[in-house]
N, C-alpha and C positions, 0 to 999 in steps of 0.2 A: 504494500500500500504506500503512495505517496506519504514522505516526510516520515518514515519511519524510522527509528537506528536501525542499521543493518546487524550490528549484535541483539543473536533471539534473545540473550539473558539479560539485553538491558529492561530494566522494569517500564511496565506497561501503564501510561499517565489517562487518566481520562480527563480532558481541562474542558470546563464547565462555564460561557459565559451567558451571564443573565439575559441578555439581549443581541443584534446586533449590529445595532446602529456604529459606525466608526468614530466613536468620540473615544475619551482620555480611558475609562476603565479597560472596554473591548478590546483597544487599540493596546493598552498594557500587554493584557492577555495575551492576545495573538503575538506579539513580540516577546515575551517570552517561552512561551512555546515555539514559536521557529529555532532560536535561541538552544533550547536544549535537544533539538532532535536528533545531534547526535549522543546525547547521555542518554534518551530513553526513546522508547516510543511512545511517541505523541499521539492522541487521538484530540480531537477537540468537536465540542457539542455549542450549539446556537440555538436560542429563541426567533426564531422568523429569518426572513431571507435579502433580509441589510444588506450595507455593502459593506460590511465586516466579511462577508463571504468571499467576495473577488479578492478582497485585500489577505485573507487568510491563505486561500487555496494560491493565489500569489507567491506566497511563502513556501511552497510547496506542503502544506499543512494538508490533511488528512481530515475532513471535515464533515458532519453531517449536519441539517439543518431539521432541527424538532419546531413544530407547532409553536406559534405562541397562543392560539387559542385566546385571540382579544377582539374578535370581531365582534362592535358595538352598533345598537340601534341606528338605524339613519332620522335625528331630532327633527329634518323638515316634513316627516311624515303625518297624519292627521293625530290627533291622541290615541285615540283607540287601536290603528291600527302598528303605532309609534308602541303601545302598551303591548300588543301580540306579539310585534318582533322581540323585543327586550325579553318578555319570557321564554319566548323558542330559540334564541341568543343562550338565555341564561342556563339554558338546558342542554345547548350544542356544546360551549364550553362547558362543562360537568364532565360530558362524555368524552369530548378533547382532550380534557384533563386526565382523563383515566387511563386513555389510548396514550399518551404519553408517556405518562408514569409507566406504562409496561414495557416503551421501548427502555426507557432510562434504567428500568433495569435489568433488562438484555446488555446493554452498552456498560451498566458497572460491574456487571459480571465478568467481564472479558477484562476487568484492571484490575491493577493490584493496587494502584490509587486515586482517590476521586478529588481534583483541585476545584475547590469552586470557586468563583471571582468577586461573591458579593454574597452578604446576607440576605439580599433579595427575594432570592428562590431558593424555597427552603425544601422542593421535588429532590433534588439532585442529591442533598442533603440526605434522605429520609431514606432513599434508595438503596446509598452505600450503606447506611446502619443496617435497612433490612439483609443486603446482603454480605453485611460485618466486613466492609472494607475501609480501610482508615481514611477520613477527608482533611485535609487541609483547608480551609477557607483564608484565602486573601480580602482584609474587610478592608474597603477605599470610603468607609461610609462615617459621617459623624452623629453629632446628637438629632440632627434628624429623624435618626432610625435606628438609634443603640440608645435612644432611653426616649421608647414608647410608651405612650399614656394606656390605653386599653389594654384590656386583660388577658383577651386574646393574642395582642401581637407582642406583649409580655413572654406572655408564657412561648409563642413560637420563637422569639430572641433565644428564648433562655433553651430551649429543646435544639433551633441549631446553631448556635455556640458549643453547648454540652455533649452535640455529636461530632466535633472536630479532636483530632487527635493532635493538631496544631493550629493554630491561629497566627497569620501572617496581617501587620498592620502597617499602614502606610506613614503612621506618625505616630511619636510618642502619648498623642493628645487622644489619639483611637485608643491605642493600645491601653492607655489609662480608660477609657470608654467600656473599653471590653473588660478589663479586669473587675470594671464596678457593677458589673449585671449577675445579680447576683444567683444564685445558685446553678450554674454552669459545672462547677465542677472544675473549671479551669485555676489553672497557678500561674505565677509569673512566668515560670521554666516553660511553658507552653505557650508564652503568649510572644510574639516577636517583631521587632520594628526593623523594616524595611524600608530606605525612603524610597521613593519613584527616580529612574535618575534618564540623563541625557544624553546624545553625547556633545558636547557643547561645538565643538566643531561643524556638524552640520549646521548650528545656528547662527555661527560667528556671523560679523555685518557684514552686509554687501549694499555698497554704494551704490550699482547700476541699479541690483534689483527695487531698492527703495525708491528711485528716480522713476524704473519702469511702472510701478504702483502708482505715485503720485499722479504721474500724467495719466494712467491709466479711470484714476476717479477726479480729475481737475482738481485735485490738492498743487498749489503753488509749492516750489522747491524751497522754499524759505518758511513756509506757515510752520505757527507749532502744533503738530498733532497727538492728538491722546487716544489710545485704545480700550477697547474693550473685547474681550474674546473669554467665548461660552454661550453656556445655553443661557434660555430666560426666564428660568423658573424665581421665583421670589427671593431664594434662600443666595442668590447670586448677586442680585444688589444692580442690576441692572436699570432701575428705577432713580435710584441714587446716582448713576452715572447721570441718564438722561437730565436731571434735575439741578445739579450742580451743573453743567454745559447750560442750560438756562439760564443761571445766576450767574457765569462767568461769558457769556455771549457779549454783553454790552461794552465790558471789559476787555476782550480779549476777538474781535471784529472778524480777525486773519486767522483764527484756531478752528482747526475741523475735531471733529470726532467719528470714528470710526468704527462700527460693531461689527463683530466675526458672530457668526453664529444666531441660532436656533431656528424653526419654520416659515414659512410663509406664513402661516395665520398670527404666531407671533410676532413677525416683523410690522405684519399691518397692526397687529394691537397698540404696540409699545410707541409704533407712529403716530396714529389715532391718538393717545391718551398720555402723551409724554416729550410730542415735538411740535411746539409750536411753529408758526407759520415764519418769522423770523428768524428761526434756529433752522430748518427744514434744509438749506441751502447748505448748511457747515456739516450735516448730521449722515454718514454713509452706513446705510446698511447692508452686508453681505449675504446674510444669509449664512445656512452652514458651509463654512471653510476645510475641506480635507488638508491642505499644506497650510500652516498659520503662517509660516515663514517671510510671505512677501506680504504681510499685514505688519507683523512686526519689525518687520526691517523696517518700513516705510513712516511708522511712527516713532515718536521720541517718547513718550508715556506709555507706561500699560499700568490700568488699572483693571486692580483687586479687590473689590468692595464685599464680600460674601461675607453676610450674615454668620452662615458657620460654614468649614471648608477645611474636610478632613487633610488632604495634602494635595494639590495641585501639581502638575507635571508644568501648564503651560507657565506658573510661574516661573521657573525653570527657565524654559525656552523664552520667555518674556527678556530674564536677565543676560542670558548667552546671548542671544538678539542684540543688546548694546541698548533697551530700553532702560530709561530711568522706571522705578516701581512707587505706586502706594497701594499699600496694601492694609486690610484691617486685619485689627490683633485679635483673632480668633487663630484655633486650634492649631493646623500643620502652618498659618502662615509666618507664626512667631517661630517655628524652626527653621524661616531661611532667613527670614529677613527681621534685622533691627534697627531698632527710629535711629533715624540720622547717618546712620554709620554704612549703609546697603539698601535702604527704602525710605521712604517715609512710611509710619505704621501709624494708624489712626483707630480710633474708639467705631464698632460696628453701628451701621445703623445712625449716622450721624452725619447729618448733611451737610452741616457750619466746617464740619473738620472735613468732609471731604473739598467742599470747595475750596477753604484754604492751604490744603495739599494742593490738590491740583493750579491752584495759583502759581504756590512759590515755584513751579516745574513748571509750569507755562509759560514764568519769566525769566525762568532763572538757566540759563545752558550752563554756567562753570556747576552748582549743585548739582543739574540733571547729569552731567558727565560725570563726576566725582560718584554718585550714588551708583549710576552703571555700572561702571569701572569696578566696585569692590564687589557687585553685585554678580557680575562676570565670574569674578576670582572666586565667590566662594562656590557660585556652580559648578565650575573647573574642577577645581580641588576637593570636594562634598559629596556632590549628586553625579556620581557617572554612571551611565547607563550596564559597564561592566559592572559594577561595585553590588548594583541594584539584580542583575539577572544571576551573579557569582550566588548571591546569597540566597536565594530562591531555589535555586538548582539546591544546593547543597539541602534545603530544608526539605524539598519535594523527593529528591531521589533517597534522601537519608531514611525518609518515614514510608516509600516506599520496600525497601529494604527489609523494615522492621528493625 
């Protein structure tokens, strides 16, 4: 089978990801399985048929695509007939769900270990225990989803955590996350911080490709530009971006802003409800970005406004980039970055302090070079993408082993 080790005795991985859309987790995933496929053999499983798939099977990865079994009512329908889909929906997924579940455990039979990529889907989970094969889960997830209110999603925390025989976390801020849920069963000795890492090389600047950007979206060679890249869900602070470029508009004439990322139907929302008519002209939206690379080469700011935000990769790639950062002081982003010295880090949620970040970096070029510059160095030296996939391998092949 494609992307196999060709040694039959290397142990047999089954990597699990939640979904797959090509953003920062999937994108993890599948690069670290290309990564070890000459330590084991690789298998790797998908929720739906993303372009996580081309980019995998790319890799020469070995890939099968399961159900996601999410198909939802069509809302322009009349009520009544809007009410019949939804329960004949609600009862196609049921049945989905079960015809899954018995491939997944066909497919964890045949490993000797189950990697899952997210505490998301807790199927993958449930499978290996039935079939008592050891799971490692890789959590990328914060207090969003590792300190659940309801009872239910309590207890399914605490049932798949308690069925991993390791736990791999992306930041120390998780990994404390995880240790506090309590009746898991887990110890420290089991729980393990991983950063995400890069390789800063492929981000270093590049002057043409920045210039080809600019003219590309009628950004002038000389403006000062700010980014944003991600999706747009609330917990990302993308509202706060828009809001602060409002308040610094009048001030700052010649500054564009620029969004990577999330749908069409999000792009018109955040348009609609968040960019006035005067700002409209400064404001570029992308849409989602597979390469961030000529986003950020082409800006001088990237901002990082999340709410909460277990560890970030594109921060990373923001600072290799040669962007200056501000970032809020929430969970993984206080392990790259510290106020004044490599970012500016600001209080989450807080509008006054992001526009006055984003001020002093929209006037200021010797700060915005100075904060790059260290911010550069510590990706270099910290977060390498060897450093990141060494220690994963050794966790994954070690607990397959036994």
């Amino acid at each position: 089978m494609a992307g196999l080790a060709q040694d039959r005795s290397a142990p047999r991985i089954l990597a699990v990801s939640h979904e797959s859309l090509l953003y920062g987790a999937p994108r993890s995933l599948t690069m670290i399985c290309a990564y070890m496929q000459g330590r084991a053999r690789m298998r790797m499983l998908t929720f739906g048929a993303g372009d996580l798939v081309g980019f995998a099977r790319g890799q020469g990865l070995d890939l099968r695509i399961l159900n996601a079994c999410d198909r939802i009512p069509d809302p322009t329908r009349p009520r009544l007939a809007y009410r019949i889909q939804q329960n004949w929906l609600r009862l196609q997924r049921r049945i989905c769900a079960m015809a899954v579940f018995l491939g997944l455990l066909a497919e964890v039979r045949r490993a000797d270990l189950v990697y899952v990529n997210t505490v998301l889907r807790a199927a993958p989970v449930w499978a290996a225990r039935l079939m008592r094969r050891p799971v490692v889960l890789h959590v990328r997830e914060a207090e969003n989803y590792l300190c659940p209110r309801g009872a239910w999603q309590r207890w399914r925390l605490r049932s798949v955590l308690g069925s991993a025989s390791r736990v791999i976390c992306v930041s120390e801020a998780v990994r404390q996350l995880v240790l506090d849920v309590p009746g898991t069963g887990l110890t420290p000795a089991h729980v393990h911080t991983v950063y995400n890492g890069i390789d800063a090389g492929d981000f270093a600047p590049d002057s043409g490709a920045r210039a080809d950007f600019r003219a590309a979206h009628g950004i002038p060679a000389d403006a000062p530009v700010a980014c944003f890249v991600g999706n747009m869900r609330p917990r990302k602070g993308l509202d706060l971006f828009l809001r602060a470029a409002t308040a610094l508009r009048a001030e700052f004439p010649q500054a564009h802003f620029v969004v990577a990322g999330g749908t069409e139907d999000d792009v018109a929302a955040f348009r609609r409800d968040h960019v006035p008519a005067d700002l409209a002209p400064a404001v570029h939206f992308l849409g989602f970005v597979q390469d961030v690379r000529p986003v950020l080469w082409g800006a001088d700011v990237f901002a990082m406004l999340s709410r909460c935000e277990p560890f970030a990769r594109v921060n990373l790639e923001a600072s290799a980039a040669g962007c200056a950062v501000v970032a809020t002081a929430v969970d993984g982003n206080v392990e790259i970055f510290e106020d004044e010295a490599n970012a500016l880090v600001i209080p989450p949620d807080d509008l006054s302090a992001t526009v006055t970040a984003l001020r002093r970096l929209l006037s200021d070029a010797k700060l915005r070079a100075r904060l790059a510059g260290q911010a550069r160095a510590v990706v270099t030296d910290r977060f390498t993408l060897a450093a990141c996939h060494d220690r994963v391998a050794e966790i994954l092949i070690g607990e397959a082993r036994g």
